[in-house]
C-alpha positions in Angstrom: 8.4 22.1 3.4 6.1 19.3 2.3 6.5 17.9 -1.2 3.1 16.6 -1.6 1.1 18.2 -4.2 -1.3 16.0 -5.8 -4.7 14.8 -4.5 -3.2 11.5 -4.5 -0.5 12.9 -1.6 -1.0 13.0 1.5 0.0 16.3 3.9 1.6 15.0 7.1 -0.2 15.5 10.5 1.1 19.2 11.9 1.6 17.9 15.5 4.5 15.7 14.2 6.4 18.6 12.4 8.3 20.6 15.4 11.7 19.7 17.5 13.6 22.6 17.4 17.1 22.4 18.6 16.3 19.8 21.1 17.5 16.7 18.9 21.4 18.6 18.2 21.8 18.8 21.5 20.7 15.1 22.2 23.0 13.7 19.8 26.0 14.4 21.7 24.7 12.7 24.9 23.2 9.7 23.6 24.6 6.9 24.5 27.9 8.4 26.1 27.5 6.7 29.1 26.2 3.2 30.0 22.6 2.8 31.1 22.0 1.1 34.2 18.3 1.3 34.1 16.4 -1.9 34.9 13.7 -3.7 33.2 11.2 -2.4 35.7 12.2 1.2 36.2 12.1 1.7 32.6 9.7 4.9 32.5 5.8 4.1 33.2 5.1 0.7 31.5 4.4 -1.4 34.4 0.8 -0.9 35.6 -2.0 -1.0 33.0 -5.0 1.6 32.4 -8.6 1.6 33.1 -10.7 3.8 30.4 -14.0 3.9 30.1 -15.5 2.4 26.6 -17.7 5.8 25.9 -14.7 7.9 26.6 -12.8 6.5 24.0 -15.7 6.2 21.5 -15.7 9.9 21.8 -12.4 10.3 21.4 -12.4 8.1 18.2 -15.1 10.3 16.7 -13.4 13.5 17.4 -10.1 12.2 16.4 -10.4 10.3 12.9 -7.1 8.4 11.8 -4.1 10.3 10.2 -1.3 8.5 8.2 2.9 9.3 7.2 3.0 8.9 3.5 4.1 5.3 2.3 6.0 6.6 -1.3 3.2 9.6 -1.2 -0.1 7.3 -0.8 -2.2 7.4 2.4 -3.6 4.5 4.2 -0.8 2.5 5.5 1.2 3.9 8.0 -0.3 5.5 11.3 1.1 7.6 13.2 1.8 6.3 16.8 1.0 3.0 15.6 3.6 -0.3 15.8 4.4 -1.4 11.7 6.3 -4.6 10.8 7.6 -4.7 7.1 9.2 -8.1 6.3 10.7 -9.2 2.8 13.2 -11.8 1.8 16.5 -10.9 2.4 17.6 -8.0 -0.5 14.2 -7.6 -1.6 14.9 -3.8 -0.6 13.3 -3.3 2.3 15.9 -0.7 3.5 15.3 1.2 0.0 12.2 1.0 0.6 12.3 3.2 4.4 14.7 5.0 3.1 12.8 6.8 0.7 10.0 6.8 3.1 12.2 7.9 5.8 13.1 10.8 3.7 9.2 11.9 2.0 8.9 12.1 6.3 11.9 13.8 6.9 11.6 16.4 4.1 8.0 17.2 5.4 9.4 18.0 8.9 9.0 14.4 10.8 12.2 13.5 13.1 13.1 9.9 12.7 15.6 7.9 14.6 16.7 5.3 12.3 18.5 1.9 14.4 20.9 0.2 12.1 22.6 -2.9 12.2 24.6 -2.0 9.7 28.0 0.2 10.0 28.8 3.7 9.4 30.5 3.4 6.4 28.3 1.6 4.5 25.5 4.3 5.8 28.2 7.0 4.5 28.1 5.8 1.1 24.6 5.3 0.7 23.3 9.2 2.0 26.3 10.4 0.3 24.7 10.6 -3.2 21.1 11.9 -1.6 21.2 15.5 -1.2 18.8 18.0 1.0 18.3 19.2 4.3 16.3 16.5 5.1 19.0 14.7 6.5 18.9 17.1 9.4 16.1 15.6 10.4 17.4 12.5 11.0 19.9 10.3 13.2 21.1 7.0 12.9 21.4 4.8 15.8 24.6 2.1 15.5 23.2 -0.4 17.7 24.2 -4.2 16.7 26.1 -5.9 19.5 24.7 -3.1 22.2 22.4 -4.3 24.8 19.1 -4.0 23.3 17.6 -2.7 26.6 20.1 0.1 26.2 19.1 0.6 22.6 15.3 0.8 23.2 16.3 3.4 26.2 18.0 6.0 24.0 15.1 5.4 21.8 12.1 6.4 23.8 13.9 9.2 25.7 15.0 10.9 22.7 12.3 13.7 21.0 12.1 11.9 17.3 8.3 10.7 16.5 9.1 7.7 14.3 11.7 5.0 15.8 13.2 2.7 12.8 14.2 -0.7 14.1 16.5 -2.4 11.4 16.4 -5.4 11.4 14.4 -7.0 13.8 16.7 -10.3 14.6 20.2 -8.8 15.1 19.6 -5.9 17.1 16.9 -7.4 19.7 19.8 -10.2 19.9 17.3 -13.3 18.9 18.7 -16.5 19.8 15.9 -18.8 18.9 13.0 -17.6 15.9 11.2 -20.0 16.3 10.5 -19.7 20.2 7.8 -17.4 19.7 7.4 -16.7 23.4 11.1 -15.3 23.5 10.0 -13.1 20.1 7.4 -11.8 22.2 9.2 -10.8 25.6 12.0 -9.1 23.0 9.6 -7.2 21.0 6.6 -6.3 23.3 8.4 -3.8 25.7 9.5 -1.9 22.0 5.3 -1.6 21.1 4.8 -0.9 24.6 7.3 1.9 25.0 6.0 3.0 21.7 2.5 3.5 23.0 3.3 5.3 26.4 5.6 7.6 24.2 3.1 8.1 21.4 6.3 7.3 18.6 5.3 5.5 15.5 7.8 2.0 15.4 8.8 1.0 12.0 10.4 -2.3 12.4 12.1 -4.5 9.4 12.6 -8.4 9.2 12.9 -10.7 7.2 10.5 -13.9 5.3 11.4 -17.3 5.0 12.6 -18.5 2.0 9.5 -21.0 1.8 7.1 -18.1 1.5 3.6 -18.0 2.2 0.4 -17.2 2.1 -1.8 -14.7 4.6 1.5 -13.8 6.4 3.0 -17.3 6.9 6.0 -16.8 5.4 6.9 -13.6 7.8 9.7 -15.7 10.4 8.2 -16.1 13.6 4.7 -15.4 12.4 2.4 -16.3 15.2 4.5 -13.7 17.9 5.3 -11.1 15.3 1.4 -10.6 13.5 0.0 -10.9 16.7 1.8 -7.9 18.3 2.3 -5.2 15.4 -0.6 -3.1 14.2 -0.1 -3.1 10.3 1.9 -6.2 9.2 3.8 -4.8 5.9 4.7 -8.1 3.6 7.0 -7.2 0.6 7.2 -9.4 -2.6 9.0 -9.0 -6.1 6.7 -9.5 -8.5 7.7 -12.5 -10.7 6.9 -10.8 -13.8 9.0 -7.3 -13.6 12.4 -7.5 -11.8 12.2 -3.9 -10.8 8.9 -4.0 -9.0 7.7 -4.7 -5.8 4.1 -5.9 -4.2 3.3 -5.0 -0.6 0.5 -6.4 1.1 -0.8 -5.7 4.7 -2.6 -7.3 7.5 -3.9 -4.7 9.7 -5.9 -3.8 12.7 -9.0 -1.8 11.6 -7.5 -0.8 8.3 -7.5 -2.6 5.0 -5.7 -0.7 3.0 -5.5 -2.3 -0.6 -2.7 -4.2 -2.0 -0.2 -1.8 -3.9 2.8 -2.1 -6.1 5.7 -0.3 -7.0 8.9 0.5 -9.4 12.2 1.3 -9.3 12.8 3.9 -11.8 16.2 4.1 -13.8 17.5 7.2 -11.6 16.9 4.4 -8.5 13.7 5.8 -7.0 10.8 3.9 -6.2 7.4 5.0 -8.0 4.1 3.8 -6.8 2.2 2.0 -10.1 -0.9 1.8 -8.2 -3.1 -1.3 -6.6 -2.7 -4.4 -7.4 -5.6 -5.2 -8.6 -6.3 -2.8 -10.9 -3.2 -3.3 -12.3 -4.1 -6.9 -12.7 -7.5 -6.3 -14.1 -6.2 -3.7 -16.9 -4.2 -6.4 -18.2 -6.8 -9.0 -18.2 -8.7 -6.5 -20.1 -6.1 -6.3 -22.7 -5.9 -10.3 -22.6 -9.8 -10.3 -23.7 -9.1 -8.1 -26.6 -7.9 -10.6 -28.8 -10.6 -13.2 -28.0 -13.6 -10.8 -28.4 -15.6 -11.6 -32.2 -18.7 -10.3 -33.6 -20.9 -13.4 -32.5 -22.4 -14.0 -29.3 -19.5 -16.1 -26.5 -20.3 -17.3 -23.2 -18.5 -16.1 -20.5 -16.7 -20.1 -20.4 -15.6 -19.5 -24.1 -13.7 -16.2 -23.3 -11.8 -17.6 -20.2 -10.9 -20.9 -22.2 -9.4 -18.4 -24.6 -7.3 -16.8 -22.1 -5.1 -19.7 -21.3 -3.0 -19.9 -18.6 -2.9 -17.8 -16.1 -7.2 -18.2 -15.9 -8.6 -15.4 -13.9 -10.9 -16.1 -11.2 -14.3 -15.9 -11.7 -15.0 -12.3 -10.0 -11.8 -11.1 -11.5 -13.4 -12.4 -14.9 -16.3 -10.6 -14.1 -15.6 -7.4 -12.8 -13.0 -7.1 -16.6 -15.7 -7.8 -18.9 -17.8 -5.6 -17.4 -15.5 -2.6 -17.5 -14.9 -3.4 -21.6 -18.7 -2.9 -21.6 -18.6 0.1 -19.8 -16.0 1.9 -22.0 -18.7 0.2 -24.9 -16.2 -2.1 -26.4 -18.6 -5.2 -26.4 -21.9 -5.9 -25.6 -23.8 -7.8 -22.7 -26.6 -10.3 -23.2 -29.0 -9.8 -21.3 -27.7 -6.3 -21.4 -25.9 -4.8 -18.0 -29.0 -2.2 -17.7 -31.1 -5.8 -16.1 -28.8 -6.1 -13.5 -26.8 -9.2 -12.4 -29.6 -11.8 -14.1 -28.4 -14.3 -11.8 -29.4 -17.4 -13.3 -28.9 -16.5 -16.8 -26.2 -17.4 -18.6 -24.2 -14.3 -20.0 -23.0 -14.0 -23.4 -20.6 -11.0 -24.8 -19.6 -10.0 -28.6 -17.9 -6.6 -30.1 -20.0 -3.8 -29.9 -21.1 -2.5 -33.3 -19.4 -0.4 -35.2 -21.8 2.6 -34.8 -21.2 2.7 -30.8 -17.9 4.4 -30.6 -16.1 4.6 -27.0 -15.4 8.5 -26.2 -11.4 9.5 -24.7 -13.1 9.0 -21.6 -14.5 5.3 -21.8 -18.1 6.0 -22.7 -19.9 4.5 -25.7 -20.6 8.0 -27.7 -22.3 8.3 -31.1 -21.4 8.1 -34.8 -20.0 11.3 -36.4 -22.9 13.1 -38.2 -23.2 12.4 -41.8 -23.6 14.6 -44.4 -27.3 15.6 -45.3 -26.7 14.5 -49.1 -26.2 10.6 -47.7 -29.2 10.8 -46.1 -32.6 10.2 -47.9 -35.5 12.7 -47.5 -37.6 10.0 -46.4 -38.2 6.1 -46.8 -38.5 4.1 -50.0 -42.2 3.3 -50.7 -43.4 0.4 -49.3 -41.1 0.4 -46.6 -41.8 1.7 -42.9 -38.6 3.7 -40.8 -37.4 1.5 -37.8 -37.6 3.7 -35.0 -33.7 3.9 -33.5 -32.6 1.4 -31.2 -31.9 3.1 -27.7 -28.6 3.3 -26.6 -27.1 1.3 -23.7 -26.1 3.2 -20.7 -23.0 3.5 -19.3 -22.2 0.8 -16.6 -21.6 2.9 -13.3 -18.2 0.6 -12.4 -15.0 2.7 -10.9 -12.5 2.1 -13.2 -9.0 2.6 -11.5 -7.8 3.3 -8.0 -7.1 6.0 -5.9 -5.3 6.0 -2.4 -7.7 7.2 0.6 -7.0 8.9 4.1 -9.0 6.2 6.6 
């Protein structure tokens, strides 16, 4: 039973959720006797397929993308597609599947999880996890075996998701920077994958150098250029318990997103990055902000280190004006005046934000306060019209592609 309840979960794709008894029966077979398979009798990967480009448009239209919940969000992980997540060594990158393993498992999804790690250590660490989920899933002890063996007990087996952990010790990589020998190791795994229609989860690891755009993934040029989503997982510098993943994908571009480990040792999604990153910006302008007119330059020289970018700069400010905490000039109802210098001050007093963000009005005043009409001499001002409220999205939500 799926445990995904909120519009921000995702339900798992129904023809990944039945296997029967098939997979207790396997388990006592696998890998009992050697397999003598060679490289090309290995089930029907050697000759490639003709399809015609308007058959598969069709197909693409009639079947929009599904994902597997990554910590209960949508967007990242596609079924039957090849995933690499890479982090720095004890980053938590097996915490990370594991939980996922288990959002997968508890929905009904088999898993075949292949471990370079021992069965003890795997003993202790499902010990303390509880539920039937674990039915659903098998663990694969496969450092020091043959990895051609390994990846044919993987595809002939009836799990959907194949976990290959980690990357460098079981396919048995001598060399990680010979990117040609990455790629004749890893490509028959995407390729038996694909003919199987199995979603690969692989882990590795990042240099200790890091990167930008990927670059600090080991073997970079082999490995991005054969997965489908690329999975890079940081710590963030400024929390010790969190963690920011960002991804290079094929068609997708699902947004940067970060989460937490809680106190009982569960991870928590916060949200996107960069809505995180723009509510405290927002929170850094509110001790700069003053009842006279500052240019845009005044408020980011106030910041201090870190500045924001420009856009990021931006896109804050105009979200304070939205929830009517300060003021535009020329106001936000002209547009982007390109051209024209923008200046921001506090909002008067009489503009109060509402619990929802919007500039609201005054609370009425009693009638006795008010005068009956105008002193003589003296003409009423008609009433200033009230700013509208700038149409920005202010937060984010994870979305099924």
């Amino acid at each position: 039973m799926s445990d995904y309840n909120s519009a921000d979960r995702v339900p798992i794709d129904t023809r990944y959720l039945a296997v029967g008894d098939a997979l207790t029966r396997e388990e006592e077979q696998a890998e009992q006797e050697p397999i003598a398979k060679s490289e090309a009798s290995s089930s029907a990967l050697s000759g490639p397929r003709i399809v015609r480009a308007d058959q598969l448009a069709a197909l693409g239209a009639a079947s929009p993308l599904t994902f597997l919940p990554l910590l209960g969000v949508s967007g990242y992980i596609v079924p039957g597609w090849s995933h690499l997540i890479a982090g720095f060594p004890r980053t938590g990158k097996t915490h990370l599947l594991l939980q996922m393993v288990r959002e997968w498992a508890t929905a009904g999804v088999p898993v075949l999880y292949i471990t370079e790690e021992s069965e003890p250590l795997w003993a202790l660490r499902l010990g303390p996890i509880d539920g039937d989920w674990r039915r659903a899933v098998h663990l694969c002890f496969a450092l020091g075996v043959a990895p051609s063996a390994v990846r044919e007990v993987a595809f002939e087996r009836s799990e959907h998701v194949v976990v290959l952990d980690a990357i460098r010790n079981v396919l048995l990589l001598q060399d990680e920077n010979d990117n040609s020998a990455v790629a004749r190791a890893i490509t028959p795994w995407i390729r038996g994958a694909r003919s199987t229609d199995k979603t690969l989860i692989a882990l590795h690891h990042t240099r200790k150098s890091g990167g930008t755009g990927g670059e600090g993934i080991a073997e970079t040029h082999a490995l991005m250029a054969s997965f489908d989503v690329v999975i890079e997982l940081q710590r963030d510098e400024h929390a010790e318990r969190r963690r920011v993943l960002r991804t290079y994908a094929r068609v997708i571009s699902p947004p940067e997103l970060v989460y937490e480990m809680t106190k009982g040792g569960t991870l928590a999604v916060l949200g996107a990055l960069s809505e995180l990153a723009l509510d405290a910006l927002r929170q850094r302008l509110r001790t700069s902000y003053t009842s006279e007119w500052q240019k845009t330059s005044e408020l980011r020289a106030a910041l201090g280190e870190p500045a924001p970018s420009s856009e990021h700069l931006r896109r804050a400010l105009l979200l304070e004006v939205g929830a009517g905490l300060i003021q535009r000039n020329p106001p936000v109802e002209a547009g982007d005046a390109r051209g024209r210098s923008h200046r921001w001050r506090l909002a008067p007093t009489d503009r109060v934000p509402t619990e929802e963000g919007s500039v609201g009005t005054p609370p009425a005043r009693d009638e006795s306060e008010v005068p009956a009409e105008p002193p003589k001499g003296r003409e009423s001002l008609p009433e200033a019209p009230a700013n509208e409220r700038d149409d920005l999205a202010d937060g984010w939500r994870g979305s099924n592609h």
